[in-house]
C-alpha positions as CSV (number, residue, x, y, z in Angstrom):
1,X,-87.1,46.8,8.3
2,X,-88.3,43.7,6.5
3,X,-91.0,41.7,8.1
4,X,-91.4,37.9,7.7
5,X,-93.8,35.5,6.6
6,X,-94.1,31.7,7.5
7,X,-94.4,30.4,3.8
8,X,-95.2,26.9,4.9
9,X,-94.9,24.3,7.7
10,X,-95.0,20.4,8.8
11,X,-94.7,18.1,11.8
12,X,-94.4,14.4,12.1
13,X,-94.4,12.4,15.2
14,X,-93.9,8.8,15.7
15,X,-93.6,6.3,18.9
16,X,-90.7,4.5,17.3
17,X,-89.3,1.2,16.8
18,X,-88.7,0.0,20.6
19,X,-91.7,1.7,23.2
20,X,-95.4,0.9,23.6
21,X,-96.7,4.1,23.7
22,X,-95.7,8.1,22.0
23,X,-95.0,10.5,25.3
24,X,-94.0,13.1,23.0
25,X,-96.3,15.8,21.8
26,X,-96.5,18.3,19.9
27,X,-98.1,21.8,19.2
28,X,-98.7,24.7,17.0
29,X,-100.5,28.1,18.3
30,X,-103.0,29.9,17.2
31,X,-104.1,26.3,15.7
32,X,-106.2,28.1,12.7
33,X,-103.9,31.0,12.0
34,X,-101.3,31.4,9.5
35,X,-100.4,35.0,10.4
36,X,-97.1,35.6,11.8
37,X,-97.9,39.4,11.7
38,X,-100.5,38.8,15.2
39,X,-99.3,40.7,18.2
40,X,-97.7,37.9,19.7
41,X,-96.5,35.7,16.0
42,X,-96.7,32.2,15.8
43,X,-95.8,29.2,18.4
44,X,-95.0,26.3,17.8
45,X,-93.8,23.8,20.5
46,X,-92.8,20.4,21.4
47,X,-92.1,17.9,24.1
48,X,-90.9,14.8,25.6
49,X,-92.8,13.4,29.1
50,X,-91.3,11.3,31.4
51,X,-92.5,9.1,34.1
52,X,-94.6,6.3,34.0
53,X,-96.6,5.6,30.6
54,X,-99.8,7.6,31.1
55,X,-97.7,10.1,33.2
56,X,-95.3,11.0,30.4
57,X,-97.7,11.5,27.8
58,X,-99.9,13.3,30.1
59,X,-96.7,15.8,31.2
60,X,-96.0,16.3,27.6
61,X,-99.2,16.9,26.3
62,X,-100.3,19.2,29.2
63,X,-97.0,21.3,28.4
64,X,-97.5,22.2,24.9
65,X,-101.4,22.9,25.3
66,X,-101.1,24.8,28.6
67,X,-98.0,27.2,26.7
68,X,-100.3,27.4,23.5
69,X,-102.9,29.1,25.7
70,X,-100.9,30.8,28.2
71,X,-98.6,32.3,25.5
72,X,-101.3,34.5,24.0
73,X,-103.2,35.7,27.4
74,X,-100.3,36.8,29.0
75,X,-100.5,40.1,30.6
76,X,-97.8,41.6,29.2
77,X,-97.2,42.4,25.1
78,X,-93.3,41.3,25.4
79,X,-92.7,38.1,24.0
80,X,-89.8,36.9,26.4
81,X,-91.9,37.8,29.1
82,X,-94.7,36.0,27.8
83,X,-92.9,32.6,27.1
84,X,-91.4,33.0,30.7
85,X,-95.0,33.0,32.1
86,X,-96.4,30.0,29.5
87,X,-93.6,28.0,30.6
88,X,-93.9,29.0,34.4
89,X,-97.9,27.8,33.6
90,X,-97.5,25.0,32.5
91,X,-94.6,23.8,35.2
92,X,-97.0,24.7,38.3
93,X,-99.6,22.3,36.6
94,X,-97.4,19.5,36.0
95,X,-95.7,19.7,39.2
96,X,-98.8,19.7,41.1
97,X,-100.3,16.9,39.3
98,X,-97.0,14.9,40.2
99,X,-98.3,15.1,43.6
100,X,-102.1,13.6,43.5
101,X,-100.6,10.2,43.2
102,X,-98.1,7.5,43.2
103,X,-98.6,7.2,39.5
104,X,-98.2,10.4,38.8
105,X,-95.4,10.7,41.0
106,X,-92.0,11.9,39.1
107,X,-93.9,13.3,35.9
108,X,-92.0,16.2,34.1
109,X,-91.5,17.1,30.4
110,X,-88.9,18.6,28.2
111,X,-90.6,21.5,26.5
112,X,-88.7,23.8,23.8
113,X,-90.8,26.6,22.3
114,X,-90.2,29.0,18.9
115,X,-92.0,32.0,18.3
116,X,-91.7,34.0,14.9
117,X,-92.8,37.5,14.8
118,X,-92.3,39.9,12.2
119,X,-88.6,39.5,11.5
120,X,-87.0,38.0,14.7
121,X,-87.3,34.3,16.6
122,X,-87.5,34.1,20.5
123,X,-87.1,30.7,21.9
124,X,-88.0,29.0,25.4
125,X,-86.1,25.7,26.6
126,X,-85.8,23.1,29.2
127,X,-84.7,19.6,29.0
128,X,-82.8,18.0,25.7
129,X,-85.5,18.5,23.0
130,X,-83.9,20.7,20.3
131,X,-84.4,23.7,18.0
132,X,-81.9,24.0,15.1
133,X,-81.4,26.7,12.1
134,X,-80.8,25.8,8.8
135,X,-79.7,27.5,5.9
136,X,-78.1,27.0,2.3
137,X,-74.6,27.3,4.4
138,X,-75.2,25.7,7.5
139,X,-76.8,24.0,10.1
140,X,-76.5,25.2,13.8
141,X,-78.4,23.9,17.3
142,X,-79.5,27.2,19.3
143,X,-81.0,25.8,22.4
144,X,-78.1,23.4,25.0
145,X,-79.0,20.1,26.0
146,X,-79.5,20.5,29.9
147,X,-78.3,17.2,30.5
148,X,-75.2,15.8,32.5
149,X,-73.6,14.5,29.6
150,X,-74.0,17.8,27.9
151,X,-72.8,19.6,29.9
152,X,-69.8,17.3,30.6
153,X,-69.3,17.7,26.8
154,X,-69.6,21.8,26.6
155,X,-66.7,21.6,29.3
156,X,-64.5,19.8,27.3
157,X,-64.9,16.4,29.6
158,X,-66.1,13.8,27.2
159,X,-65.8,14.2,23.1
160,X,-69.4,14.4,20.8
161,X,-69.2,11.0,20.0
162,X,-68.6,10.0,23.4
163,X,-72.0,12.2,24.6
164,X,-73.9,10.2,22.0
165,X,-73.1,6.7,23.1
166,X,-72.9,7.9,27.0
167,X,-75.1,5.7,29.4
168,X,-76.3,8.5,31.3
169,X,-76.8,10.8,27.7
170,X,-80.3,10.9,28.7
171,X,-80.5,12.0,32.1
172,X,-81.9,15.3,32.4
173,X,-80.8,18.3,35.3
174,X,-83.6,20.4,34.3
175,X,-87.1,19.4,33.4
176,X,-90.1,21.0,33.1
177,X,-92.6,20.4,36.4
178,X,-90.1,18.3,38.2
179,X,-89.2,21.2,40.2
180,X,-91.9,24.2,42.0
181,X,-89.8,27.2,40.0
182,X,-88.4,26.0,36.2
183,X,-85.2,27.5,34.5
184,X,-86.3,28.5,31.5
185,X,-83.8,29.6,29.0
186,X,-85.0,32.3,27.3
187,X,-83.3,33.2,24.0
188,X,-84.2,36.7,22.6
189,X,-84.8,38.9,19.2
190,X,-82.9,36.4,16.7
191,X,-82.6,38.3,13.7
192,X,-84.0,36.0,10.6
193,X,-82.8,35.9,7.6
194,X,-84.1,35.6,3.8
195,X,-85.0,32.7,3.4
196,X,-84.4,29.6,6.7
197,X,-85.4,27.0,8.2
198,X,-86.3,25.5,12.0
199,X,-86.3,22.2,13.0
200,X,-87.4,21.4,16.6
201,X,-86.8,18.1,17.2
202,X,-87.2,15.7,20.3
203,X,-83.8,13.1,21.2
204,X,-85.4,10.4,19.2
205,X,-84.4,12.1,16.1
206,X,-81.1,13.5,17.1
207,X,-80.2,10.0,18.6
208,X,-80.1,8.6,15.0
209,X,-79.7,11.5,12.4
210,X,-76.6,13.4,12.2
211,X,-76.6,17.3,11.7
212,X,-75.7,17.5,8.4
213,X,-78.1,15.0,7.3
214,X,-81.3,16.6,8.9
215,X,-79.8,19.8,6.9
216,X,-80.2,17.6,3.1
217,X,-83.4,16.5,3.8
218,X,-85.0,20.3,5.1
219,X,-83.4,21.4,2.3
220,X,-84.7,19.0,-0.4
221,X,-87.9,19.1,0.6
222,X,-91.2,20.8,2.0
223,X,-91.6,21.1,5.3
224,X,-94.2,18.1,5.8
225,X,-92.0,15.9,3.2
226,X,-89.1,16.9,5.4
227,X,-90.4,16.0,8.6
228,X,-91.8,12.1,7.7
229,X,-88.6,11.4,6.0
230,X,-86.9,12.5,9.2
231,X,-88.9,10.3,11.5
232,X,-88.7,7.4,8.8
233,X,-84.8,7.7,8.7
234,X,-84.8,7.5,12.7
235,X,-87.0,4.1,12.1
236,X,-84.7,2.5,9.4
237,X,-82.0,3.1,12.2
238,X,-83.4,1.3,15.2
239,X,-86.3,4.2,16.4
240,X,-84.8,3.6,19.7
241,X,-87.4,6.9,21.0
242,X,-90.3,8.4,20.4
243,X,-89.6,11.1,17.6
244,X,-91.2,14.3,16.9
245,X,-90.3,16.5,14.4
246,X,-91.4,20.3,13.7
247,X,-90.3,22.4,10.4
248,X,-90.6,25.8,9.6
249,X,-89.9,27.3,6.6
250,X,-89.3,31.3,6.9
251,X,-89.1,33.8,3.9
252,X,-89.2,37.2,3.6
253,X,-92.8,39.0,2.6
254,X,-91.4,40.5,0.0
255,X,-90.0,37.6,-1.6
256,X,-92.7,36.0,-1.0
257,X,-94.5,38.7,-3.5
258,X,-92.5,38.4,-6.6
C-alpha cells in the first residue's frame, strides 16, 4: 500500500468587508512538523465562534488549540477515537466558560477537523464550516452543513439557490460547546488518491465563491497562493463574513520521489 506525503500547504484568514473583529481561527498540529508519517498524521483545523465579540473569537480560538493538543494525547492510538475525544475536550471547555458570565453567555464554535495519515483522511465536524476534495475531475463537499436550511435543502424542501439566499441559512442546530455532550460527525479511513487537494473553509468563503470556482483557483495555484486569492475573491464580492481558508495539497511519496 502506498503511503502519502503532504507536499505543501497554506491558510489565509481574513475579518471581511462588513464586521469589526475576525471570530474565526484557525490551526495546524504538530505546529513544527511536516511529517504526515507520525502515529497520529497531521491536523489541521478551523472554526467560526459565535456569541458576543470577545466570546466568539475566544470559542473559536479555544476549539482549534484545545483539539490541536488533545488530538495527539489521547489515550487511545485510533484516530476516530481520538478526534471524538479532542472535540469532546474542547466542547466541555467552551460550554463551561459559557457559564462564568453574562458575556460569555451563548458562546459556541463551528469546528471541522482533517487528519492525513499515511494514505487515508479522517474528518471531525460540527456546525457549517466546510471541508471539500478536489481533484483534476471534480470538486465534492464531504462534511453537511448542520444547519436548518441545510437540512431543509438535503430533504428536498428548498432548492441550492434558495439555501444560499435563506434568512435563516446561518442558523446552526449543532454547535460546538453550546450543548454539555456534542454530535460530532466522525468520518472515517478516506482512501486518498494520487495527487488531491482539501479545502476547509469557513461560510464566509462559501457565501461568495461558487464550487467550481474555489476548484480553478486550488488548481492553478499553490496552496498559500490559493488560499489569499480565495479570501480576496470573497472581499471583491461584498466579504459579508469572516473567511478562513485552509489548503492541503496531497501526493503520493513515491511521486513525490521521481
Amino acid at each position: 500500500m502506498k503511503k502519502k506525503t503532504i507536499t505543501h500547504f497554506g491558510n489565509c484568514s481574513d475579518v471581511g468587508q462588513v464586521r469589526s473583529d475576525n471570530q474565526d481561527f484557525l490551526g495546524k498540529f504538530p505546529e513544527n512538523g511536516g511529517d504526515a508519517l507520525s502515529p497520529k498524521g497531521q491536523l489541521f483545523v478551523v472554526a467560526d465562534g459565535m456569541g458576543g465579540h470577545k466570546a466568539g473569537r475566544e470559542a473559536s480560538e479555544l476549539a482549534v488549540n484545545t483539539i490541536g493538543h488533545a488530538y495527539y494525547s489521547a489515550p487511545t492510538e485510533s484516530i476516530p477515537e481520538s478526534l471524538q475525544h479532542a472535540f469532546q475536550a474542547a466542547n466541555d471547555k467552551i460550554h463551561s466558560q459559557s457559564a462564568t458570565s453574562a458575556k460569555y453567555s451563548g458562546m459556541g464554535t463551528t469546528c471541522t477537523a482533517l487528519v492525513l495519515k499515511d494514505d487515508h483522511a479522517y474528518i471531525g465536524h460540527i456546525g457549517d464550516s466546510r471541508v471539500y476534495r478536489i481533484s483534476k475531475e471534480n470538486i465534492v463537499q464531504l462534511t453537511n452543513d448542520h444547519s436548518n436550511v441545510a437540512e431543509m435543502q438535503r430533504r428536498g424542501m428548498i432548492t441550492k439557490e434558495e439555501a444560499k439566499y435563506h434568512p435563516e441559512r446561518s442558523l446552526l442546530y449543532r454547535a460546538l460547546g453550546s450543548r454539555a455532550v456534542a454530535e460530532i460527525d466522525i468520518i472515517d479511513d478516506i482512501d486518498l488518491g494520487a495527487d488531491e487537494y482539501f479545502l476547509m473553509c469557513t461560510d464566509g468563503l462559501f457565501n461568495h465563491v461558487e464550487d467550481e470556482e474555489m476548484k480553478t483557483v486550488v488548481l492553478r495555484n499553490d496552496p498559500q497562493k490559493a488560499s489569499e486569492v480565495l479570501v480576496e475573491l470573497s472581499n471583491d464580492r461584498g466579504g459579508t463574513d469572516n473567511i478562513t481558508v485552509q489548503v492541503v495539497h496531497v501526493k503520493s511519496s513515491d511521486q513525490n520521489n521521481k
